[in-house]
N, C-alpha and C positions, 0 to 999 in steps of 0.2 A: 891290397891285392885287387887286379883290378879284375870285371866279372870275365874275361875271355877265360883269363887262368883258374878262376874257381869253378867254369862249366863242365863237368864234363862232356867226353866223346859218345857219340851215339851209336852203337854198332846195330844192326840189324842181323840175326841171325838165320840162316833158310835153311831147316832138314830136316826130311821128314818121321827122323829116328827123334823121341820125347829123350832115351837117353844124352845122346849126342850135344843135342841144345841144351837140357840139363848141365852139363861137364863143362862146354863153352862157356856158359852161363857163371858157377861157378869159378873156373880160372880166370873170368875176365871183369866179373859182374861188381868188385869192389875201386874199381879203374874207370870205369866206363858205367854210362848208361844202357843196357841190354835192352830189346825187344825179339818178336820171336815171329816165324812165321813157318808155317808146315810145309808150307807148298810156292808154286810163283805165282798163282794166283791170288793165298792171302800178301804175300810180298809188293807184288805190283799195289796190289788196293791200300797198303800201307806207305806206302813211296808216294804214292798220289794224292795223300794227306798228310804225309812227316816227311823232315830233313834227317834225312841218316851222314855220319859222317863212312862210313863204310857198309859193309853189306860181305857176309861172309855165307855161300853158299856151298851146299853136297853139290857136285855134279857126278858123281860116283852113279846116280839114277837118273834116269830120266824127268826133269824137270819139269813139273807140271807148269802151262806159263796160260791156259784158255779152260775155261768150263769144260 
């Protein structure tokens, strides 16, 4: 098997609820490689040193994206 097919998917997850990324985490976490970010400020500073294949964010709140 060659390594594309045994890598898996990166997802990044953003919300600022611990349950919520917990649960994502969860349903998704033995498919995929999970990370997590509370906010778009830790999100941006993680995107600006990792390849995510997706990026699943709350927008239900207002999105923190600046100090």
């Amino acid at each position: 098997m060659t390594q594309a097919l045994q890598s898996k998917g990166r997802i990044l997850i953003v919300d600022d609820s611990d349950d919520i990324r917990e649960a994502i985490k969860t349903l998704l976490g033995d498919r995929y490689e999970i990370f997590e970010a509370e906010n778009g400020v830790e999100a941006l500073a993680f995107v600006d040193k990792n390849q995510v294949d997706v990026i699943i964010v709350d927008t239900a709140g207002r999105l923190q994206i600046d100090e």
